[in-house]
Structure formats: structure tokens, C-alpha cells
N, C-alpha and C positions, 0 to 999 in steps of 0.2 A: 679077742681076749680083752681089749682096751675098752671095749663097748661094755663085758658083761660087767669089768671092775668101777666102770664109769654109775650101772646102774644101783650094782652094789652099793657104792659110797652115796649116791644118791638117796636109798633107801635107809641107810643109816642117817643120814641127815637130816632127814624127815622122821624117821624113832624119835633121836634125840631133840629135835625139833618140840616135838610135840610131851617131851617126857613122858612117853608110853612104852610098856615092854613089845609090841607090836606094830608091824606098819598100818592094819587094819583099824587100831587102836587112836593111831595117829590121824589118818585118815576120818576118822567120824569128831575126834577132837577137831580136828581143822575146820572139816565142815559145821560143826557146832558153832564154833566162833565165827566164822562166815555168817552163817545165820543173824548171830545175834549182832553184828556188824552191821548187816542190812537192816536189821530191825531201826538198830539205832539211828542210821545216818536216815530212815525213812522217817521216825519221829521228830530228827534235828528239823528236817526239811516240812514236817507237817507246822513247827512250832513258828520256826521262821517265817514261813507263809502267813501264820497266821497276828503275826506282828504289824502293828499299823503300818502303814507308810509315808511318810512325809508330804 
């Protein structure tokens, strides 16, 4: 019983995590911003590269 209320509260925390009425909701929200997380830190890392060097 402690497991399924452990997943439960899990799952709500991840709803309101993501301010979606759904965990599936939530779920493509997160993955979205993951995405666009990668993107960015891969552009940080193109721009830095391409910064002189000393």
C-alpha cells in the first residue's frame, strides 16, 4: 500500500510540477523543455567554442 501512495504523490508532483491537468500533459511539457535545454546549452557550447583564445 505504501508503494502505490508513494507513486501516487509522485504523480501529483509531477501534474503540478508541470502545471498541466494530466501526467501525460506533464510529461511532453518536461520533455519539451528538456529539448529546448539541449538546444540551448549545445548553442552556449557552439558559441564558446567559437570565441578566440588567448
Amino acid at each position: 500500500m505504501a508503494t502505490i501512495e508513494v507513486e501516487k504523490s509522485t504523480k501529483e508532483r509531477l501534474i503540478r510540477l508541470g502545471g498541466a491537468s494530466s501526467l501525460d500533459e506533464t510529461i511532453r511539457s518536461l520533455m519539451k523543455q528538456a529539448k529546448e535545454l539541449a538546444e540551448y546549452k549545445a548553442e552556449s557550447q557552439y558559441i564558446f567554442d567559437s570565441l578566440p583564445r588567448a
